[in-house]
N, C-alpha and C positions, 0 to 999 in steps of 0.2 A: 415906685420900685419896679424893675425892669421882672417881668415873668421870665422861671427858667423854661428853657425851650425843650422840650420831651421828642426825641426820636422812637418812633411806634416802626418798630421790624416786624418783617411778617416770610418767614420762610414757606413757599412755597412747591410742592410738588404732584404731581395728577392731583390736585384737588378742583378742577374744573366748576365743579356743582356748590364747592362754600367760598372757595378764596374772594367772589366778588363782597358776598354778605360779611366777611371778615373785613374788609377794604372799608367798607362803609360804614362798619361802627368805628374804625379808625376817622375816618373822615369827620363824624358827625360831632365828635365830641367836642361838649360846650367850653372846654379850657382852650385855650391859644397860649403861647405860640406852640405849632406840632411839626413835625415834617415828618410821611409816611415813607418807609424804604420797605419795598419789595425782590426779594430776593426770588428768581424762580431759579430752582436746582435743577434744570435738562425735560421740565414736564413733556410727555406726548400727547396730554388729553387734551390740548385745549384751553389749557388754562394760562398761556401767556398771550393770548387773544385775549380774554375778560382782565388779566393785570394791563394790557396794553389799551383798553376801552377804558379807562380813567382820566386818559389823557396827564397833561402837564400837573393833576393833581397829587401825583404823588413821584414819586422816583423810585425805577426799578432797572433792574441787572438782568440777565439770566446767564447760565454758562454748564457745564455740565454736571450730573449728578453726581455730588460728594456727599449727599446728607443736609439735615435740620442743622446738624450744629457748626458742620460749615458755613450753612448759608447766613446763620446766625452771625458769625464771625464776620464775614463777608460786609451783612449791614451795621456793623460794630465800626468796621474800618471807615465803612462811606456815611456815619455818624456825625451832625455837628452838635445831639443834643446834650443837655446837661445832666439827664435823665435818659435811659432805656425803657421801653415800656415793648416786650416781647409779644408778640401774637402769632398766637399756630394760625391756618388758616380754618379748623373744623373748631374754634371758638371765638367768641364774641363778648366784642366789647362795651357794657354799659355807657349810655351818652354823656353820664356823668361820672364816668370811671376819675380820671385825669381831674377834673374839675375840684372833686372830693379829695382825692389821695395826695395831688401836689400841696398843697399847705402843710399837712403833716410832714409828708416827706424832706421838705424844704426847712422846718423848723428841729426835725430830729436826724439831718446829716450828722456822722456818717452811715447812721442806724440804717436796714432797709428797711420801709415799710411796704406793708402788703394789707390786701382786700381779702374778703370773704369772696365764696365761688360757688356755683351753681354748677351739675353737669346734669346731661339731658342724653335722651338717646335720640341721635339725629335729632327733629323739627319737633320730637315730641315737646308737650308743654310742661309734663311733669318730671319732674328729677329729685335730686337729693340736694341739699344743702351742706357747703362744707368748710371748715374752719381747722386753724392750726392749735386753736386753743392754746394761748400760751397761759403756761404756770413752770416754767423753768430758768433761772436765772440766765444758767448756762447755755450761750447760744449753742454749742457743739451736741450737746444733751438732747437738745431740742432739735438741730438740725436734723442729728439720729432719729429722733421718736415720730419725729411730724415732719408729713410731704406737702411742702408747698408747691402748687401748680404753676405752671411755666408765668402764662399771666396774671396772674397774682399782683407779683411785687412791681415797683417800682425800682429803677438800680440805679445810684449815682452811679456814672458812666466809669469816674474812678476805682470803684472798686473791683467791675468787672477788670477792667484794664490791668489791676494790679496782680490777678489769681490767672490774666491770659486768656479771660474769656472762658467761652466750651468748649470739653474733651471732645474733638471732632472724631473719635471710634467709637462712640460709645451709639450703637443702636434704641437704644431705651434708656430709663432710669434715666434722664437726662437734666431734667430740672434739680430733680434729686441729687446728684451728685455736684454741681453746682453750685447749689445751697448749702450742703456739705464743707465743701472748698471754698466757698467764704467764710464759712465759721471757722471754720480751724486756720484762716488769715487774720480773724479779729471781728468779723464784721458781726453783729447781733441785729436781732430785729424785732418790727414794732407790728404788731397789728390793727390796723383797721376794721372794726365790729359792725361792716357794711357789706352787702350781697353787689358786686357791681363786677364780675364776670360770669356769663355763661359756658360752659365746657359742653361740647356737643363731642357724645359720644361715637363713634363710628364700628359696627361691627366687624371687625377683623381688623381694625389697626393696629400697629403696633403697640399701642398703649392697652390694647387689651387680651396683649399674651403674655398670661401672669407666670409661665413659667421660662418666657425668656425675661421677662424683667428681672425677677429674683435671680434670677445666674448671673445679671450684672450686678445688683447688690452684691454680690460674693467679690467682686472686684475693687466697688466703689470704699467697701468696707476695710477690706484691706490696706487699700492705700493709704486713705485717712487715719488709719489706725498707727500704721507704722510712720509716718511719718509723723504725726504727735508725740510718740515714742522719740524718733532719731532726734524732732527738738525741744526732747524735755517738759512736754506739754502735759503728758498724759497724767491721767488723775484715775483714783479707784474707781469715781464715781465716772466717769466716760467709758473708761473699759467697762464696767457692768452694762452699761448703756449701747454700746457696743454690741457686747455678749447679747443682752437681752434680745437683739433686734435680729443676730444670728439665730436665736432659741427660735423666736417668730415665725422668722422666715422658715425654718426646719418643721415648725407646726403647719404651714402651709403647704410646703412640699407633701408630708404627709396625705394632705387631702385631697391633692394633685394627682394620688399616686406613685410620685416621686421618692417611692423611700431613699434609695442610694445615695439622692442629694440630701437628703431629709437628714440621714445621719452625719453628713459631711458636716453639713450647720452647724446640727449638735457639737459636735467633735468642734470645731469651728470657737462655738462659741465660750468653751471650755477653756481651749487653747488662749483667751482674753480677757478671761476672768474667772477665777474659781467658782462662781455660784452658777454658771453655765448659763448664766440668763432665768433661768428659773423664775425669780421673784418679778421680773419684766414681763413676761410670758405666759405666764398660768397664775390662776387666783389660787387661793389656799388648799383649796378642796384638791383642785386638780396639782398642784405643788406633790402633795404626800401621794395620789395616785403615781403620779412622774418617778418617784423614790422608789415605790413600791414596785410598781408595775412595768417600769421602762415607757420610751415615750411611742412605740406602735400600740399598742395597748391601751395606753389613757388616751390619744386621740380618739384611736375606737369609742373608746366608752363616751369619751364628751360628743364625740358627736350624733352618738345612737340618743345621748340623752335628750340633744338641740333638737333631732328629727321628731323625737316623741313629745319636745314641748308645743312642737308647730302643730302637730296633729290635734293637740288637745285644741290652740288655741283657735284652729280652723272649727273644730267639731262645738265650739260656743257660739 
């Protein structure tokens, strides 16, 4: 039986210092047939000299800077796999990523599947462990609750093709929104209960300005939202889900300092579901705090409590 063949894109931009080690866990991996596409988006560090020291190993472009999810688009078009398998260039790819995931993948078309992930900060060795935990029927449900990371999944190359690929405006929240707009096309997905990506953290990227992510959540949210609406899609159970993720995000703004957006959420998430998100958002205790108190109030209090649980647990 003929292997399907996996397109590994890797949009690249000034990342001089990882794009090579991103290249080479592309390369390494024990599954065949692969073809690496390299998209460099306008870099000036340097870093279309180390994509160009690969030689005839991989195929790459470059042209000028529009972004990740141009470039992404870019290696979409100059694609012959049967599979996408996405790569930023500040993560890495286990040698048996592909090797493990294609079987599943290939047995549960049109489902996506996806891997467990690691993320690190830069070269450190220790990080976190992370998973999408699925327990939700509803892919929509889920694609709201739980962020699956860029390299993560696996994509029949169909299904991006059918949603048009990545919103090329969108600065962040970008996997997320995505995966979002597949679910609300149909698509559902499978998890793989395997660690076989690394995510290397980077201090000051973009992935780690939490308060411009959640501004694009306020976009991604919407859209999704109304258009399940315009076609008839929508269910109690999505809108609360919905809601819920507004109330969330309005929790976080909070502790940002972000009240004005914080209330927006709120309001936000009202506007989506009668229970405001509530029951998504706060556990019981803080639920009747929320009723009582308003939500500048009960954040305060939850989180005066968090800080006094850490003290205690330092001080054992």
């Amino acid at each position: 039986m003929t292997q399907p063949l996996v397109s590994i894109i890797i949009p690249c931009f000034n990342a001089a210092d990882y794009v090579g080690e991103a290249i080479e866990s592309a390369l390494v991996q024990t599954y065949s047939p692969i073809e690496v596409i390299v998209i460099d988006d306008g870099s000036t560090d340097g870093s279309l000299e180390v994509v160009r020291s690969f030689g005839d190993q991989i195929r790459w472009e470059t042209g000028p800077n529009r972004g990740a999810c141009a470039a992404r688009n870019r290696g979409l078009d100059l694609s012959n796999g049967d599979f996408i398998q996405f790569l930023d260039t500040d993560d890495i790819l286990h040698s048996d990523k592909l090797q493990q995931q294609i079987p599943h993948a290939v047995e549960r078309i049109p489902q996506i599947t996806f891997c467990r992930w690691k993320s690190v900060v830069c070269s450190d060795d220790s990080g976190h462990l992370h998973c999408a935990r699925l327990h939700h029927a509803d892919a929509i449900v889920l694609a709201i609750q739980k962020i699956i990371s860029t390299p993560a999944p696996l994509f029949p190359i169909q299904s991006l093709r059918e949603i048009g690929g990545w919103r090329e405006n969108l600065p962040c929240a970008q996997d997320y929104d995505l995966n979002l707009r597949l679910a609300c096309a149909g698509a559902t997905f499978w998890e793989l209960p395997e660690v076989l990506v690394t995510l290397r953290r980077i201090p000051g990227s973009v992935s780690s300005d939490m308060v411009r992510i959640l501004d694009e959540f306020c976009d991604i949210y919407w859209r999704a939202y109304r258009g399940l609406v315009r076609d008839g899609q929508m269910t109690d159970e999505r809108a609360a889900a919905f809601a819920g993720g507004f109330a969330n995000h309005g929790r976080v703004y909070l502790r940002l300092g972000e009240t004005e957006k914080a209330i927006a959420r709120f309001r936000d998430a009202y506007r989506m579901h009668p229970s405001g998100g509530l029951n998504q958002a706060y556990r019981t205790a803080s639920r009747l705090l929320r009723r009582l108190l308003g939500p500048i109030a009960t954040e305060t209090i939850v989180q005066a409590k968090r800080r006094l649980a850490r003290r205690v647990s330092w001080n054992q």
